[in-house]
N, CA, C and O of each residue as an XYZ file, in Angstrom:
448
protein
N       0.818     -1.191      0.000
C       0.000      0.000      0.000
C       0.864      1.258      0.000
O       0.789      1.989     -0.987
N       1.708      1.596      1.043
C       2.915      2.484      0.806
C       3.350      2.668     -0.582
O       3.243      3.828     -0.979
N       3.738      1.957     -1.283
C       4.318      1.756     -2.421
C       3.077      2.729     -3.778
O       3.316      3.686     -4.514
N       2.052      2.063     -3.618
C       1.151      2.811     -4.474
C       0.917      3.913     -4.130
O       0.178      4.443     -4.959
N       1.236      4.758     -3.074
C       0.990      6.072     -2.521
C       1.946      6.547     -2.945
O       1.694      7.469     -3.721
N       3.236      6.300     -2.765
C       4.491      6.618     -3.188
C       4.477      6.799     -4.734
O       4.942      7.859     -5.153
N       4.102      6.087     -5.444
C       3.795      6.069     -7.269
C       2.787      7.380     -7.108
O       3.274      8.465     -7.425
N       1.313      7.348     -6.601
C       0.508      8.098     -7.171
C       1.251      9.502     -6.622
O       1.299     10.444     -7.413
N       1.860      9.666     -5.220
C       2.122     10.857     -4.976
C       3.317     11.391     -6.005
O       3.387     12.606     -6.191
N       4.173     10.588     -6.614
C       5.326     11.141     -7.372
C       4.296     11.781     -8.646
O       4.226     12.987     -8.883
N       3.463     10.636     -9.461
C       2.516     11.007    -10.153
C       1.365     12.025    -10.314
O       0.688     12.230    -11.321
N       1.277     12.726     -8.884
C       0.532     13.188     -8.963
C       1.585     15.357     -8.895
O       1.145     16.502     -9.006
N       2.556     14.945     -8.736
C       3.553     16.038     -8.295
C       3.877     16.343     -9.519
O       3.823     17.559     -9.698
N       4.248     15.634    -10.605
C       4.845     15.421    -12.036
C       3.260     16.222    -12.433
O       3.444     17.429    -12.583
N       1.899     15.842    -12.613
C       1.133     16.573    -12.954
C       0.694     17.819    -12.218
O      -0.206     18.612    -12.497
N       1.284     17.804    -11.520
C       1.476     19.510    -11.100
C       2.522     20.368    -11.482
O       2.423     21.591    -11.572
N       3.631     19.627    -11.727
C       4.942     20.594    -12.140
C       5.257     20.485    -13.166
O       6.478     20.639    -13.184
N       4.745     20.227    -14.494
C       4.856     19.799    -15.905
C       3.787     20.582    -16.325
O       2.631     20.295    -16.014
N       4.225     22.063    -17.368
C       3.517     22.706    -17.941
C       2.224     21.749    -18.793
O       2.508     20.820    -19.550
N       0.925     22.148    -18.523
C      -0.098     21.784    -19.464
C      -0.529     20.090    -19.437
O      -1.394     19.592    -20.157
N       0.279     19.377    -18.451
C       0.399     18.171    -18.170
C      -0.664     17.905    -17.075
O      -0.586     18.482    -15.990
N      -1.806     16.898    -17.402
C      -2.600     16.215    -15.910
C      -1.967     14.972    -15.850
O      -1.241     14.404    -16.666
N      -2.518     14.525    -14.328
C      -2.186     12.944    -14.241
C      -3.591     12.792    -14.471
O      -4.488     13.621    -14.318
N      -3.657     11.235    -14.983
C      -4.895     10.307    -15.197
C      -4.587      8.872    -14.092
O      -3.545      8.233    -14.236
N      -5.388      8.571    -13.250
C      -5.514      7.406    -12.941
C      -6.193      6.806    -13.123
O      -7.230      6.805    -12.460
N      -5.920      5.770    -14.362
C      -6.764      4.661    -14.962
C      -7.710      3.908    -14.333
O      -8.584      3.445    -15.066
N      -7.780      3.609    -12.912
C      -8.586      2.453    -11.987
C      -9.720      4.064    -11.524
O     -10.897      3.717    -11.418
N      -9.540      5.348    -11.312
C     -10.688      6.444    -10.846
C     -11.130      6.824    -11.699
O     -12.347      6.948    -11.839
N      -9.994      7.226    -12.808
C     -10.176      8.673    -14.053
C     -10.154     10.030    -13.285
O     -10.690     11.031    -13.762
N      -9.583     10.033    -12.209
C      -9.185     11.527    -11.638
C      -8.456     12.224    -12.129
O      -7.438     11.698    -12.578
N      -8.598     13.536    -12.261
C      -7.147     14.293    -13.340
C      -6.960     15.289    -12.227
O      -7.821     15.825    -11.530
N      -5.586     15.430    -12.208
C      -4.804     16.700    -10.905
C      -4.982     17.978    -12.212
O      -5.366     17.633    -13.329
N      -4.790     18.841    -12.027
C      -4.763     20.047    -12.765
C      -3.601     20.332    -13.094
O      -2.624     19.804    -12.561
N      -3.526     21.224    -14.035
C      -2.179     21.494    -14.451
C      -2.173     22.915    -14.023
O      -3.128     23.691    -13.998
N      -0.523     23.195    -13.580
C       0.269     24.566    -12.926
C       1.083     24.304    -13.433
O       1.352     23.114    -13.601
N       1.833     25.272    -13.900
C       3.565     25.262    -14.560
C       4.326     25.114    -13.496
O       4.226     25.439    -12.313
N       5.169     24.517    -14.191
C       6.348     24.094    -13.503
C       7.857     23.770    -14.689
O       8.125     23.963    -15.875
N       8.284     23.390    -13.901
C       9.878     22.975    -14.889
C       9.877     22.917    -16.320
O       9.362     22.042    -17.016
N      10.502     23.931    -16.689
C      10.506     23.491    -18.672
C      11.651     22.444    -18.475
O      11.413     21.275    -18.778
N      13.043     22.837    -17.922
C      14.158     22.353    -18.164
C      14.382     20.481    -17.569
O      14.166     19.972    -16.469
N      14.763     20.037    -18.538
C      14.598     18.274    -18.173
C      15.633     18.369    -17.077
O      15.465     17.506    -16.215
N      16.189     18.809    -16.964
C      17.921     18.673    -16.073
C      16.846     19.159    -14.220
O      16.728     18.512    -13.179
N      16.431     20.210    -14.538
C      15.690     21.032    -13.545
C      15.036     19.724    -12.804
O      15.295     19.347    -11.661
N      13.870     18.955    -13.994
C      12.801     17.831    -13.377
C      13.823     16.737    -13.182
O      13.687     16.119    -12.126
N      14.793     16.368    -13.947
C      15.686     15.429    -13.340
C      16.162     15.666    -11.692
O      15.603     14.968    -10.847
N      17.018     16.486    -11.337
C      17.143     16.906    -10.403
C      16.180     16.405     -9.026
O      16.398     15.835     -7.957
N      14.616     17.169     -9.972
C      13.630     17.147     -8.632
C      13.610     15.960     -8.296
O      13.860     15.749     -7.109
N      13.279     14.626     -9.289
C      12.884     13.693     -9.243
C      13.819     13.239     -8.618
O      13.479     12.730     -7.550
N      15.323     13.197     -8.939
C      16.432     12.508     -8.183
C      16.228     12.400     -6.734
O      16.308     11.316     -6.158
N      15.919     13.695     -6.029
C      15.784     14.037     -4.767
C      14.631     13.664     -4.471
O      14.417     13.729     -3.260
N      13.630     13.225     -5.198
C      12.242     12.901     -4.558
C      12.152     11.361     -4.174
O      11.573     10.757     -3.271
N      12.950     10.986     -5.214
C      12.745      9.370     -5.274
C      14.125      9.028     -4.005
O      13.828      8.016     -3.369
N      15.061      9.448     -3.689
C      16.062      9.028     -2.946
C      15.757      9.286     -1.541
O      16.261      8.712     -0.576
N      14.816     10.279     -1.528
C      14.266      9.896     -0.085
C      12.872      9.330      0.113
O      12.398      9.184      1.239
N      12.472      9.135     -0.574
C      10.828      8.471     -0.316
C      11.329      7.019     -0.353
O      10.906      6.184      0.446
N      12.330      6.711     -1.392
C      13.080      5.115     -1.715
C      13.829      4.890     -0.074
O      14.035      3.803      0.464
N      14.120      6.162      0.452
C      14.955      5.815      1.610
C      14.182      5.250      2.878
O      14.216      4.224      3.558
N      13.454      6.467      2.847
C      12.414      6.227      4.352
C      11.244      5.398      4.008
O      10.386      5.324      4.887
N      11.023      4.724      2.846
C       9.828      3.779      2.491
C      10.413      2.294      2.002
O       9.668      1.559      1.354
N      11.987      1.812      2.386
C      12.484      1.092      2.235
C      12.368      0.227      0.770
O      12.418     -0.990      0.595
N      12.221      1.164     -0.062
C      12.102      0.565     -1.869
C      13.613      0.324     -2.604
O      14.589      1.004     -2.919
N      13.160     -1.113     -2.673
C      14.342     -0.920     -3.492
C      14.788     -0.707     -4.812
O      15.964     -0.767     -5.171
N      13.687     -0.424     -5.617
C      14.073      0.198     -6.963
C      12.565      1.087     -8.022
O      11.488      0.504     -8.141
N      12.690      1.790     -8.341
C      11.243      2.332     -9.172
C      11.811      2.987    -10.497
O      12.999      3.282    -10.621
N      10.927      3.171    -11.397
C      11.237      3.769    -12.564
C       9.901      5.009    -13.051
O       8.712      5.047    -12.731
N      10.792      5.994    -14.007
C       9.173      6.850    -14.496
C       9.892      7.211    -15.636
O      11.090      7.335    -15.892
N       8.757      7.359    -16.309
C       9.121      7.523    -17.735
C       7.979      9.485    -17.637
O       6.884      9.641    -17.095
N       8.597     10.275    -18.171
C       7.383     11.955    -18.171
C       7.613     11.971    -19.599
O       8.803     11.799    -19.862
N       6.860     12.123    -20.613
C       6.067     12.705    -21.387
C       5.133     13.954    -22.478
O       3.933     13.854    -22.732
N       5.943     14.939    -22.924
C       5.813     16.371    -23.176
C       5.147     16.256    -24.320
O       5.789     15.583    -25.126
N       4.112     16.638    -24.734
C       3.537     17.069    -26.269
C       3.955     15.651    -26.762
O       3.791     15.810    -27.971
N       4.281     14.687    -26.652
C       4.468     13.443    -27.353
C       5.878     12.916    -27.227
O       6.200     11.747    -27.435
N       6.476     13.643    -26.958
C       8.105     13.847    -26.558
C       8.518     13.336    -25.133
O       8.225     13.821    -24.040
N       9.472     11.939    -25.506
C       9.871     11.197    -24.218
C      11.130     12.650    -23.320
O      12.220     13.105    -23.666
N      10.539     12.826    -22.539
C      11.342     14.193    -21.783
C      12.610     13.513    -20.861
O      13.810     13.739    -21.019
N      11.969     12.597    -19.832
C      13.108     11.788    -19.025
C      12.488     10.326    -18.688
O      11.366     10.223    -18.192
N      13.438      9.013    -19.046
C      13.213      8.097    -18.770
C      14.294      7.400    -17.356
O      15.373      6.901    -17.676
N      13.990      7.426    -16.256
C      14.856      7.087    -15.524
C      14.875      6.159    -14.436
O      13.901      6.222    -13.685
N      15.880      5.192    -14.142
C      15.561      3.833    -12.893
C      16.218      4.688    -12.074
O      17.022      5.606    -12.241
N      15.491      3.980    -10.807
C      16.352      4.624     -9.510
C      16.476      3.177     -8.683
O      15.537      2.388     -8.790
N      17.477      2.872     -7.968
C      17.442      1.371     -7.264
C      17.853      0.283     -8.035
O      18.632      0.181     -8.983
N      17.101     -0.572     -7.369
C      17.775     -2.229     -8.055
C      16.080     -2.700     -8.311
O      15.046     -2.491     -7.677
N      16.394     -3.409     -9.533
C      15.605     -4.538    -10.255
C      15.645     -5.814     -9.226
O      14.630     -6.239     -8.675
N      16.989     -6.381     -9.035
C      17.622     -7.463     -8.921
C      18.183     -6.894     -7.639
O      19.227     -6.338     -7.982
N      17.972     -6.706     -5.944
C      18.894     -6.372     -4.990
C      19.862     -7.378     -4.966
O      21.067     -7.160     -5.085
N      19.185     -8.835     -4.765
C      20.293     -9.798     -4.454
C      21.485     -9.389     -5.668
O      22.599     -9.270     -5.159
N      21.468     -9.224     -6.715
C      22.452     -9.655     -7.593
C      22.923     -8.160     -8.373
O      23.717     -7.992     -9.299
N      22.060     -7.121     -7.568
C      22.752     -5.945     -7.390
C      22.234     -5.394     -9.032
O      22.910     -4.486     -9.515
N      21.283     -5.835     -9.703
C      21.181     -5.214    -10.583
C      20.108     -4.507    -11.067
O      19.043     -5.089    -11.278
N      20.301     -2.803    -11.365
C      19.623     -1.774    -11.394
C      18.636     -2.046    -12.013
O      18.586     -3.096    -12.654
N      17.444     -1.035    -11.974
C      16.648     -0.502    -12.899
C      16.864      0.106    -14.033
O      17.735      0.961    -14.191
N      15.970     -0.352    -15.030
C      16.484     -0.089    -16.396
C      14.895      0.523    -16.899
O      14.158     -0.340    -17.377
N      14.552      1.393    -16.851
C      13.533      2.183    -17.409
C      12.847      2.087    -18.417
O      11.902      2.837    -18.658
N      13.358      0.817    -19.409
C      12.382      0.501    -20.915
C      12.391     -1.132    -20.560
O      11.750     -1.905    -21.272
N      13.424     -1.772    -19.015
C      13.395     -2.809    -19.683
C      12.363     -3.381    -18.176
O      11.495     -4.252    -18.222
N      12.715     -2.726    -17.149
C      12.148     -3.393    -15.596
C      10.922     -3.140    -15.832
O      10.527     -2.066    -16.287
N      10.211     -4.101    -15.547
C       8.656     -4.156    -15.095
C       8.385     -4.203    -13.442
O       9.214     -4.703    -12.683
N       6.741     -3.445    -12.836
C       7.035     -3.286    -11.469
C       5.229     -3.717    -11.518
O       4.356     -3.396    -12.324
N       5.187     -4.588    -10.246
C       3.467     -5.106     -9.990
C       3.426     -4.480     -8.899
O       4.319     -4.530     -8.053
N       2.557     -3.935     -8.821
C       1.783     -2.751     -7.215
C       1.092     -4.053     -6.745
O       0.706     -4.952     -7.492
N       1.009     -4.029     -5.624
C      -0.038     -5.229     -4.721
C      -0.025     -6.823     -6.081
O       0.556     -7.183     -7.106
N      -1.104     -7.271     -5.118
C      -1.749     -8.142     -6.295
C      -2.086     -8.324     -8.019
O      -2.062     -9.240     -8.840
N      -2.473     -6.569     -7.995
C      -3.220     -6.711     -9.326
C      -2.315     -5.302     -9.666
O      -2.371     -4.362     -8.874
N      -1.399     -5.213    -11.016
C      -0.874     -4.234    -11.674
C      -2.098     -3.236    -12.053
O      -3.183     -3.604    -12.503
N      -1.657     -1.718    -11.743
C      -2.414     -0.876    -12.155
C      -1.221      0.152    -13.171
O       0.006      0.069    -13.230
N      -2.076      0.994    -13.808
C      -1.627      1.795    -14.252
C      -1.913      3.355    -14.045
O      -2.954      3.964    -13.799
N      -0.597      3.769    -14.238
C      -0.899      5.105    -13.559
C       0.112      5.774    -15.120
O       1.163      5.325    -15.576
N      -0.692      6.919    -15.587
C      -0.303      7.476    -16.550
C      -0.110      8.752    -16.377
O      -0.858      9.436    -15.679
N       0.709      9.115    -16.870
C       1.386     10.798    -17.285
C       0.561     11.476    -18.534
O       1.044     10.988    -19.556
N      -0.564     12.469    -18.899
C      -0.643     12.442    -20.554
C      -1.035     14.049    -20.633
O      -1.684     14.645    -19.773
N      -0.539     14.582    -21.766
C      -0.282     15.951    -21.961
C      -1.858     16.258    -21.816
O      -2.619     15.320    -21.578
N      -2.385     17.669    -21.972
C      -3.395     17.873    -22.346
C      -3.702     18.922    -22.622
O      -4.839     19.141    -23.041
């Protein structure tokens, strides 16, 4: 449960700080609103670095990935953690797959 709070809250921050950008959650259909925020990818890299290294810290995760989304334009695709802890091997952002609870949901990024 942590874990999906942790996704929707990163998800739901990304559709607040991404010009013209809502989040959609596929299982409600809730949309956050859009407020400007970060043009610069380096800027949202940054945020995200720092968002995910402590929520990963104090929520004991060991690896997540997000892919953000601009006008159709892959902006930043990035792993943070391990895929593989035992064998020490990272997240890979096109290649790791991640199941929330029981049943995989999806949580989407989409311009609007």
């Amino acid at each position: 449960m942590v874990r999906i709070r942790i996704l929707l809250l990163a998800a739901l921050l990304l559709g607040l700080l991404l010009p013209g950008a809502g989040v959609v959650v596929a299982q409600t259909g809730a949309v956050a609103p859009a407020i400007n925020g970060p043009d610069d990818p380096a800027e949202l890299e940054a945020f995200l670095d720092e968002l995910f290294a402590r929520d990963m810290e104090e929520h004991h995760i060991a690896g997540a990935a997000i892919s953000v989304v601009k006008d159709g334009e892959l902006v930043l695709a990035k792993g943070y953690g391990y895929a593989d802890l035992e064998n020490g091997i990272p997240v890979d952002p096109e290649q790791t797959g991640f199941l929330i609870g029981s049943v995989t949901k999806l949580f989407t990024l989409t311009p609007t």
